[in-house]
N, C-alpha and C positions, 0 to 999 in steps of 0.2 A: 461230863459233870451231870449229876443229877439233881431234878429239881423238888423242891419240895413245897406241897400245896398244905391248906388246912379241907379237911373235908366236909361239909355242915350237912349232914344229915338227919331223917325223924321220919318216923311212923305214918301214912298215911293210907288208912282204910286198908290194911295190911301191907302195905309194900314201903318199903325202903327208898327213900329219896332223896336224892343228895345233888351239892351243887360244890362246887371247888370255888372258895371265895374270893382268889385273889384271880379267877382265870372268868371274867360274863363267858355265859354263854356254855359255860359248861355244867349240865344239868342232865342228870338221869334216873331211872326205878330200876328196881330187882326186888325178887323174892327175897332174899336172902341177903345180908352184908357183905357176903364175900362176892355174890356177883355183881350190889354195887356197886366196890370197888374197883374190878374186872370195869364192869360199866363206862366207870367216869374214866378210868385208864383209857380204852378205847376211844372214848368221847375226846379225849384232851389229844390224843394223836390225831386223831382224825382234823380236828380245828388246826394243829398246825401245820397238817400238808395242806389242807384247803391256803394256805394263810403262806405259806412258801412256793405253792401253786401261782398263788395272786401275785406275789412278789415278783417270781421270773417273769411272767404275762408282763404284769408293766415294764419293767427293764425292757422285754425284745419291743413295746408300744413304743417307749420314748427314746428307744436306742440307748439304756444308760449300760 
């Protein structure tokens, strides 16, 4: 299944900037809009293996 974000970006001092509303923490720049959204793509994968990473680490911590 796929997810769907809203994406809130705008102009700053030329570059594109954007942040996925419903995801903190996910926040990026590009030249261009198509690489912001490259960008924030990368960004939001990246947070969930960090975030599935964390996840197994505790489990082997507490033996769950």
């Amino acid at each position: 299944m796929q997810r769907q974000f809203t994406l809130q970006y705008w102009l700053d001092d030329g570059w594109y900037v954007g942040r996925l509303l419903e995801v903190p923490g996910v926040i990026s720049q590009a030249q261009t809009l198509k690489e912001l959204k490259e960008n924030i793509r990368d960004a939001y994968q990246l947070m969930m293996e960090d975030e599935l990473d964390y996840t197994v680490s505790n489990r082997r911590f507490f033996n769950c």
